[in-house]
N, C-alpha and C positions, 0 to 999 in steps of 0.2 A: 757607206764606205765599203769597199772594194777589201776581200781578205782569203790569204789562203789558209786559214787553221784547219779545215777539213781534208786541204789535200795534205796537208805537214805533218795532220794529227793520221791521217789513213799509213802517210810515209812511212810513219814509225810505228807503227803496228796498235796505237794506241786506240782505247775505245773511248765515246765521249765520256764515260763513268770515269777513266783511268787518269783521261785530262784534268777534270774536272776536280776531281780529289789533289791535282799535283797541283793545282792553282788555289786550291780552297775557295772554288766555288759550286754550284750547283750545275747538274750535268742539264738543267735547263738552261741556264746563261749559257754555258757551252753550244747549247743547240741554238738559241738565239745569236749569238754570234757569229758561227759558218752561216746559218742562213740568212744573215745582214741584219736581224729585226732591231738586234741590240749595237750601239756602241761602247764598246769601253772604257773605263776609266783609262787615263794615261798611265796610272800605276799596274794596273790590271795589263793593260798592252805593254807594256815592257816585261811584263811575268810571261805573258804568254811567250814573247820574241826570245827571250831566256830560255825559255821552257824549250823549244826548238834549236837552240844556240846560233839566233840569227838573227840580226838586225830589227828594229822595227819595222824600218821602212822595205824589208822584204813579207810582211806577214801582210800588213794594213796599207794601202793605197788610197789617201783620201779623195783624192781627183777621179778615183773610177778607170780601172782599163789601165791608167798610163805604163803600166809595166808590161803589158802585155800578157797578160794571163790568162 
């Protein structure tokens, strides 16, 4: 699955540490997730889209591409 957290988390000045502490997760899942390895919980993807104050379906693209990104 297709996801912008690393451009949203660069946007905001945040580090993967900074993320990762606001979600209460480890700043390895954080790294697994920009770099596609992992997917997330549906609770987990709604904290992050939170986390950013924006949509799910602006972070996570499960089709690949379709948003153009």
């Amino acid at each position: 699955m297709d996801n912008r957290v690393a451009q949203l988390r660069a946007g905001r000045g945040l580090s993967q540490a900074a993320l990762a502490d606001l979600l209460g997760v480890s700043r390895q899942t954080v790294i697994s997730i920009e770099r596609g390895r992992f997917d997330p919980s549906l609770p987990l993807a709604f904290k992050i889209a939170a986390a950013f104050g924006c949509r799910i379906e602006d972070v996570f693209d499960p089709e690949g591409m379709a948003h153009g990104w």
